[in-house]
N, C-alpha and C positions, 0 to 999 in steps of 0.2 A: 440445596442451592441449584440453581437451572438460569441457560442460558439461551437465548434466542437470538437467533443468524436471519438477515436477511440477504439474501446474493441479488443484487439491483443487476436488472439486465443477465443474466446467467447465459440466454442465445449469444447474444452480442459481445459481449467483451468477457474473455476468457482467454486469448490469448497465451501462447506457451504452455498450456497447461495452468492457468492462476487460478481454479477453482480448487488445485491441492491446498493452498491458505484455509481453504475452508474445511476439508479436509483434516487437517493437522490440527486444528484448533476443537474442531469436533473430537477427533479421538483424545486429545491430552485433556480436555476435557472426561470426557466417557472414562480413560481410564484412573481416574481421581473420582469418580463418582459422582460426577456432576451431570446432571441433565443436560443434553443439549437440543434444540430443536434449530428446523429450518426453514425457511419457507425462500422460495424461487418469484420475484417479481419483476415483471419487465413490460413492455410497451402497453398501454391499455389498463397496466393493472392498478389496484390501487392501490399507495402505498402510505401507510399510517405507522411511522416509525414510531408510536408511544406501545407499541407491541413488539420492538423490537431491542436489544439492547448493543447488536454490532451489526452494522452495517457496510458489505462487501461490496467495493465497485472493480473490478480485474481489468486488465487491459484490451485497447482496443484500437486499429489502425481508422484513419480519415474516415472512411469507407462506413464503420458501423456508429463513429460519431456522429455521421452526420445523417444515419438512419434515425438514430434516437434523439438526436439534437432537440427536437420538437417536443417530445414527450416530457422530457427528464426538466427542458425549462417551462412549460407551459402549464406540465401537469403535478409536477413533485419539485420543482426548486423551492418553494416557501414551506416546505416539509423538511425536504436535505436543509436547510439552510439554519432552520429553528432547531432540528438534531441536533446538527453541530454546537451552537450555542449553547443547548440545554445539556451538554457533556455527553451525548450519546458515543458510543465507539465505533468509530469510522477508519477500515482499513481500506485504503484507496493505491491500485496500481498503475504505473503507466499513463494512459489513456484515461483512465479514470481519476488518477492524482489530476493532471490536468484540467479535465472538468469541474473541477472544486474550484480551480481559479478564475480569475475577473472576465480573463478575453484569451485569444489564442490566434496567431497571425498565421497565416496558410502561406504558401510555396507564393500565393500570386499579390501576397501585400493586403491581402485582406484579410481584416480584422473581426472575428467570430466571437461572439458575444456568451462564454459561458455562466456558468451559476453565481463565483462570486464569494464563496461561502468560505472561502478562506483566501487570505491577502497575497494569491501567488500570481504569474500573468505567463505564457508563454509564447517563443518566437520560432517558429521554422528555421531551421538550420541547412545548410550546404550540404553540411560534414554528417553524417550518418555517427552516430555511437553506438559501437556493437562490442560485444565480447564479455567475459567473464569479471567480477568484479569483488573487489573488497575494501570493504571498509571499518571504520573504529566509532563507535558509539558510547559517549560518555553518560547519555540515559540510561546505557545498559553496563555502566562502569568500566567503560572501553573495551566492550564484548566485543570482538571482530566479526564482522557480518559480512557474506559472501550471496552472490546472485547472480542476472546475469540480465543485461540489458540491450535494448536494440531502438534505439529512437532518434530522430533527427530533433524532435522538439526540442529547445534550449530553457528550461525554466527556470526562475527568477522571485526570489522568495523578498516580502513586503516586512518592514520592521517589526509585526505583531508573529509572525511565522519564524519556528528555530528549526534548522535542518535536523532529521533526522540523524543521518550520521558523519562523518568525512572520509573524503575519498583517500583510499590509500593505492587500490589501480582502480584503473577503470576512468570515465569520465562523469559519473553523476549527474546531477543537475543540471547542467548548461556545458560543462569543458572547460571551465573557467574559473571561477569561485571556490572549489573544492569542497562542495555540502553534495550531500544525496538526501532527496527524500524531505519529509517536511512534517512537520510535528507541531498544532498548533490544536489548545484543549486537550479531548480524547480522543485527533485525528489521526491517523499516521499513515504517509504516503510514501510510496517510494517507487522507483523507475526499475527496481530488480523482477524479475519473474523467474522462471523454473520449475516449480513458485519458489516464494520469499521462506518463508516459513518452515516445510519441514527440514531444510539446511541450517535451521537457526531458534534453537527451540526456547533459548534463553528470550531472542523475540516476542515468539510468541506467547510464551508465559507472560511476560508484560504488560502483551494486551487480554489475557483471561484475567490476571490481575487487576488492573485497572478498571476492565468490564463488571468485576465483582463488588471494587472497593465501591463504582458509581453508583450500584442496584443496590449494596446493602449496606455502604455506611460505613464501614468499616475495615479494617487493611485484610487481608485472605492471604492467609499462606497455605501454599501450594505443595502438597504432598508431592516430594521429589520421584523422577523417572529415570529410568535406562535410557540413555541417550546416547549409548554408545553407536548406535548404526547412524545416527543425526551428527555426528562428532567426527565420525569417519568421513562421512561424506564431507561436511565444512572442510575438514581439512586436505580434504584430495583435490579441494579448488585451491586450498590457500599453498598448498605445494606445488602445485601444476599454476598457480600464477607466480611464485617467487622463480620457481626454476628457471622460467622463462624468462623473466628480470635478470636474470644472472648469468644468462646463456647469450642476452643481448648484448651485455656489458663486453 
C-alpha cells in the first residue's frame, strides 16, 4: 500500500508550525509499512490532484492569502473543487480551512471571493481567539482532541458541512455555535495548529484510514502504535486547561 501527500502552498501557509500534520501522517504511516511519498506545490506549479491522494493546505494570515489568492482561484480551484467531490483527502488548516469556503469578509466589509468547495463562509471578527483548546469528537467516538488556535475569522458552516468536533474550551468556529472544524466527504478542516495531529494520533489515523479505505476499496486496519509520548503530550494540555477552569471557579 502507498500513500501520496501533496503540501499546496508549503512557503505560504504553514503557520505555527502545520507542516508537523505532514510529518505525523508520513511517519505513522512509514512506521506500518506503508509507503509514503510527497511532493511540495505552490504558486506557478502545477497541480493535478489525480496523482495525489491527501491533500495539505496549513495556515496562513491575510497577508500570504492574499499573495496566493490569484493563483489557487485562477489556476487550481476547478482542480481543488473536483478533488473534493471525487472523495480525495483533504486536511485543511486555519487559513486554508477557510479558503475552501464560498467568500470571506475583511476588517473593512469587504467581501473576498474564495474557492467554494465546501458550503462554509466566513466573517472578520473584533474579538481575536487565542489560546489552547479541547474538544469532543463523536467521528472519533468522543475522542477528545486538543490544539491550539489564534484567529479573528468567525466561520459558519452551510447544512451539507458537519463540524468536525465540539468545543469543550476554547472557542472553535465562530465563539458562538460550539462546532470546530468542518468535516464534509473526505475533507477535514479545523482552526487548531501546533500542529493538529501529532497531539492526536487517533485523528490522524482516521484520516490514513480513510485515505486507504478511498484508494483501495476497502476498510484497512491499522497496525497499532506506542502513542504513549502523543498521550502525554494531549494530556498535559487537557490538565493544564481543566486546572485552570478550576482555578477560575
Amino acid at each position: 500500500m502507498e500513500i501520496k501527500i501533496c503540501h499546496l502552498y508549503p512557503d505560504l501557509l504553514n503557520l505555527y508550525g502545520d507542516r508537523g500534520n505532514i510529518l505525523s501522517l508520513m511517519k505513522r504511516c512509514t512506521w506500518r509499512g506503508i509507503d509514503v511519498y510527497l511532493d511540495n506545490v505552490s504558486i506557478g506549479d502545477r497541480f493535478d490532484p489525480e496523482l495525489y491522494d491527501i491533500i495539505f493546505l496549513g495556515g496562513g494570515q491575510d497577508f500570504e492569502q492574499e499573495i496566493l489568492s490569484s493563483d489557487i482561484l485562477n489556476d487550481k480551484a476547478s482542480e481543488i473543487i473536483n478533488a473534493v467531490e471525487y472523495d480525495k483527502t483533504f486536511l485543511c488548516i486555519c487559513g486554508g480551512y477557510q479558503m475552501l469556503g464560498s467568500y470571506y469578509v475583511n476588517q473593512q466589509g469587504k467581501e473576498l471571493k474564495f474557492l467554494g468547495a465546501i458550503d462554509i463562509y466566513t466573517l472578520t471578527g473584533n474579538k481575536r481567539m487565542i489560546g489552547n483548546t479541547l474538544y469532543s469528537s463523536d467521528m472519533l467516538q468522543n475522542t477528545q482532541i486538543v490544539g491550539f488556535e489564534n484567529h479573528s475569522g468567525r466561520t459558519y458552516l452551510g447544512s451539507s458541512v458537519k463540524p468536525l468536533a465540539r468545543v469543550i474550551k476554547g472557542f472553535g468556529n465562530n465563539g458562538e455555535d460550539g462546532t470546530e472544524g468542518a468535516v464534509y466527504k473526505n475533507v477535514f478542516c479545523s482552526y487548531s495548529h501546533g500542529p493538529l495531529l501529532p497531539k492526536n494520533p487517533a485523528l490522524a489515523d482516521h484520516i490514513i484510514q480513510t485515505t486507504l479505505k478511498t484508494k483501495y476499496g476497502a476498510e484497512v486496519s491499522l497496525d497499532p502504535l506506542d502513542d504513549s509520548i502523543e498521550i502525554l503530550a494531549r494530556n498535559s494540555v487537557i490538565t493544564s486547561l481543566m486546572s485552570r477552569s478550576n482555578h477560575l471557579k
